[in-house]
N, C-alpha and C positions, 0 to 999 in steps of 0.2 A: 242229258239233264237228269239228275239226280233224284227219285222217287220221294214222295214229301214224308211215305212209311220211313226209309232209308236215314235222313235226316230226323225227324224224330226219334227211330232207336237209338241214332249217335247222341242224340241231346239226352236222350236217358241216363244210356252208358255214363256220361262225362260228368253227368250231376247225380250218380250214382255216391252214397258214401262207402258202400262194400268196394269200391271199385278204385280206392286209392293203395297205395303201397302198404301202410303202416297197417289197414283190414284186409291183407291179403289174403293171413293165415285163418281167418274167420270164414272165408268164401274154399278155403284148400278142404277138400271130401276125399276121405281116405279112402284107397285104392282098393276093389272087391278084390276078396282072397280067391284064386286060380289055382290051379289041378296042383298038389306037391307044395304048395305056399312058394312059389317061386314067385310070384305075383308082387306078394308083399316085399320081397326083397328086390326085386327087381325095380319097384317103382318106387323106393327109397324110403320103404318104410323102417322104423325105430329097428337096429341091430339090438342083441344080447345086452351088450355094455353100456348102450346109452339108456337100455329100462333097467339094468342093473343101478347105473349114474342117477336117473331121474325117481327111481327107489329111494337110495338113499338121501336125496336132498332135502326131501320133507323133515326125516330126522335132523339134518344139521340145520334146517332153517329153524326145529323146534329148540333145538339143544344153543341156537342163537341167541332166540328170541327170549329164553330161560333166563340165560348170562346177563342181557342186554338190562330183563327185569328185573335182574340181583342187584345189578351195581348200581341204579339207582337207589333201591331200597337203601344197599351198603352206606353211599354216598349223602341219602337223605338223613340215617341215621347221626353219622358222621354229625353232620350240621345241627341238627336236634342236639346231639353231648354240647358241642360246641356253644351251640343259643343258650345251651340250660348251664354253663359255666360261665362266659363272659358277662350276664349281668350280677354277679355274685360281685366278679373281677370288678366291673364298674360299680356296686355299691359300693364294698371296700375303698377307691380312691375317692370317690364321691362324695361319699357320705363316711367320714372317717369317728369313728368313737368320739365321745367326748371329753375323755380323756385322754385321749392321743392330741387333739387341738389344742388342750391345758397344756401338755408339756410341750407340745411345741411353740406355744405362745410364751410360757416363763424361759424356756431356752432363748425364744428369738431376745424377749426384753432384759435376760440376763447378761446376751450377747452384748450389746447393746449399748446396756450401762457400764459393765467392764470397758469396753472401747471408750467410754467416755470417761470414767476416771485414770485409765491409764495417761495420766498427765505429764508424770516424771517416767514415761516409757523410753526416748530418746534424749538425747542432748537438746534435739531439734522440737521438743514439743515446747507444748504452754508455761511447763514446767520444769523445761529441762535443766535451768540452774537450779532446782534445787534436786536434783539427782542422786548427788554424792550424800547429800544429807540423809536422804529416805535409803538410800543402800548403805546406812552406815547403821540408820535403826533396825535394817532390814536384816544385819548380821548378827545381831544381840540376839536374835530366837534360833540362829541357826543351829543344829543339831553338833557339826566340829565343834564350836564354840561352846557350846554347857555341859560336852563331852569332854573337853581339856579342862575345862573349867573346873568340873565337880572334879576327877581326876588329883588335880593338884587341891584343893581341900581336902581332899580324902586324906593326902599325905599329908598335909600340916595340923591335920586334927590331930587331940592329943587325950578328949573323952570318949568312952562308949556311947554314949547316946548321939553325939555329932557325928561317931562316925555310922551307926546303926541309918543313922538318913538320910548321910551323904552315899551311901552303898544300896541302899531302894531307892533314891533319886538315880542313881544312875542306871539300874535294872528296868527303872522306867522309862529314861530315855533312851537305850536301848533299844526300847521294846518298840516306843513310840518310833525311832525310825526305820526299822526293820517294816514295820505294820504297816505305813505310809507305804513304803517302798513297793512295796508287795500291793496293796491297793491300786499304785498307779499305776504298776507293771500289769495288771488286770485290764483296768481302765482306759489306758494311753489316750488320756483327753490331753489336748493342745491347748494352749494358753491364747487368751485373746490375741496376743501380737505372735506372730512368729517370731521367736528367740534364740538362740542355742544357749543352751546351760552350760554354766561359768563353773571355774574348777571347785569351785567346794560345793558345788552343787552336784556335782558327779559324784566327787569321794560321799556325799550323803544319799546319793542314789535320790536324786531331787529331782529326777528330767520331765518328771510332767505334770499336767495341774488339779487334776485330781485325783486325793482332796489336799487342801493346800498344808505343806509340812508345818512349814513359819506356824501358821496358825494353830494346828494342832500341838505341838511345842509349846509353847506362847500360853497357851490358855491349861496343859498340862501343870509347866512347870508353877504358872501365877498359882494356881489352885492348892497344889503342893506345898508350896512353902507360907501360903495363906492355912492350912491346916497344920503344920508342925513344927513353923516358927514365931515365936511371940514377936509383934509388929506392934510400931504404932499405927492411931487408924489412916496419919496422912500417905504413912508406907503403904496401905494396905490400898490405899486411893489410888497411890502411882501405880503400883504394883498390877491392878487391874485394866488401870489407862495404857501402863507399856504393854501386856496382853493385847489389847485391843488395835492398839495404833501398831501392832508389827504384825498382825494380820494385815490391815488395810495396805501397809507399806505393799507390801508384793503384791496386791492389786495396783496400787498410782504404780509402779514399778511396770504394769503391765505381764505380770508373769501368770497368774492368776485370777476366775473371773469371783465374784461375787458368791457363788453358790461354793463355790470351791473352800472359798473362806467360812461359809458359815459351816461347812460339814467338815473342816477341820476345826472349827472351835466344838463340836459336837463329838467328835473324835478323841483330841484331847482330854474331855472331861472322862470320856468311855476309859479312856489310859487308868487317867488317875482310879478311878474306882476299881478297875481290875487291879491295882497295883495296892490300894488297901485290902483289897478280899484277900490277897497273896503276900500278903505283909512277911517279910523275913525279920527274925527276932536279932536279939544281939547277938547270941551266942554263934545263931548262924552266920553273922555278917562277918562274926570274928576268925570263923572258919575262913569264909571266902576270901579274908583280908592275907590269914596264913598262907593259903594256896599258891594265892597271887604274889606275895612275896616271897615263894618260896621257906619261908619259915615255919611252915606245918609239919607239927611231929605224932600219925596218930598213934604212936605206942606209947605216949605218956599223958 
């Protein structure tokens, strides 16, 4: 029978917490040093290389913990540029100028209304029988057309003063479609409908919509010849109404929106007045009439 001392150390031992595995090395008492330190190494005390190893690990655990406390710093900063840009980013979309919402509010309802009088745009629209009509008003402002036109007047004039006009009419129109061309080549705004441009709209360098040529022509040429031709005032009426309705044509036409037309009637008048400040006299037109026909003589 087992001593009840006996049984009690055992119940000590077992309810001991030093006395489990994981607190072994807590209860482990290093070995007394013996004659020659043979002691120490015999009973498995720390060799050279592992207090050389256990030296150095405080350093890399510091040189860890260094890094570990960089990159978040690094990474926090990071985030901070980031917080301090994106709500910039989201005012900007947000909260967009007030006139940025202007112009994109008269674009949308420029859009808009162009689409809605483009009536004579197809065969197939509301208006499409009368198509050929409005593309036949539509041809009277074209740039070929008052370009052949003045052309062959020039040749059948037979005074100075008619031909002093018909020769700055044509330097003006010219001028007016070169200036256009050059604008939309800038520009490249698309016409409300998608269209391809028809042959004399190529040879004019007419392929896109702003600003619109018709118009600027149209409101050039009416102004023109309202300043340096004697009219009656019913001429002088039509005269402005054809202006007016061969602008609108290349809108119902669909080639053209509404803003397009009014910054080529704004255009055109710009022509004409550069083309008074730069008025050429007779004398000069007579020259240019020699040149052109080959009939200039300057040694006499």
């Amino acid at each position: 029978m087992p001593s009840s001392y006996n049984v009690r150390s055992r119940a000590r031992e077992r309810n001991s917490v030093l006395g489990r595995p994981e607190f072994m090395s807590l209860n482990h008492q290093p070995p007394r040093a013996g004659a020659g330190g043979s002691t120490s190494s015999s009973s498995g005390g720390p060799s050279p290389s592992e207090s050389r190893g256990s030296g150095r690990r405080p350093g890399q655990m510091k040189h860890q913990t260094s890094q570990s406390n960089e990159e978040p710093t690094d990474s926090g900063s990071k985030d901070r540029r980031e917080s301090s840009k994106m709500p910039e980013e989201d005012c900007m979309q947000l909260n967009p100028s007030f006139k940025g919402i202007a112009m994109n509010s008269l674009l949308a309802i420029d859009i808009c209304l162009s689409k809605r009088m483009g009536v004579c745009a197809y065969t197939s629209s509301s208006w499409g029988g009368c198509r050929s009509m409005v593309a036949l008003l539509a041809l009277t402002g074209h740039g070929i057309t008052w370009i052949i036109g003045t052309i062959v007047c020039l040749t059948r004039s037979n005074t100075l003063a008619g031909q002093e006009v018909l020769v700055n009419l044509l330097l003006a129109l010219v001028l007016d479609v070169m200036t256009v061309a050059g604008v939309q080549r800038l520009v490249k705004r698309r016409g409300p409908w998608e269209m391809t441009p028809g042959f004399l709209d190529c040879v004019a360098m007419d392929t896109y919509s702003f600003p619109a040529a018709h118009a600027s022509r149209a409101a050039m040429v009416s102004k023109f010849l309202l300043s340096h031709l004697v009219l009656a005032v019913p001429l002088r009426i039509l005269l402005v109404l054809w202006a007016f309705l061969v602008g609108v044509s290349r809108v119902l036409l669909g080639k053209h929106h509404l803003t397009d037309m009014v910054c080529g009637f704004a255009l055109g008048m710009f022509h004409f007045s550069l083309m008074e400040t730069v008025w050429l006299s007779s004398s000069t037109c007579q020259t240019l009439i020699s040149i052109s026909t080959l009939s200039w003589s300057p040694f006499y």
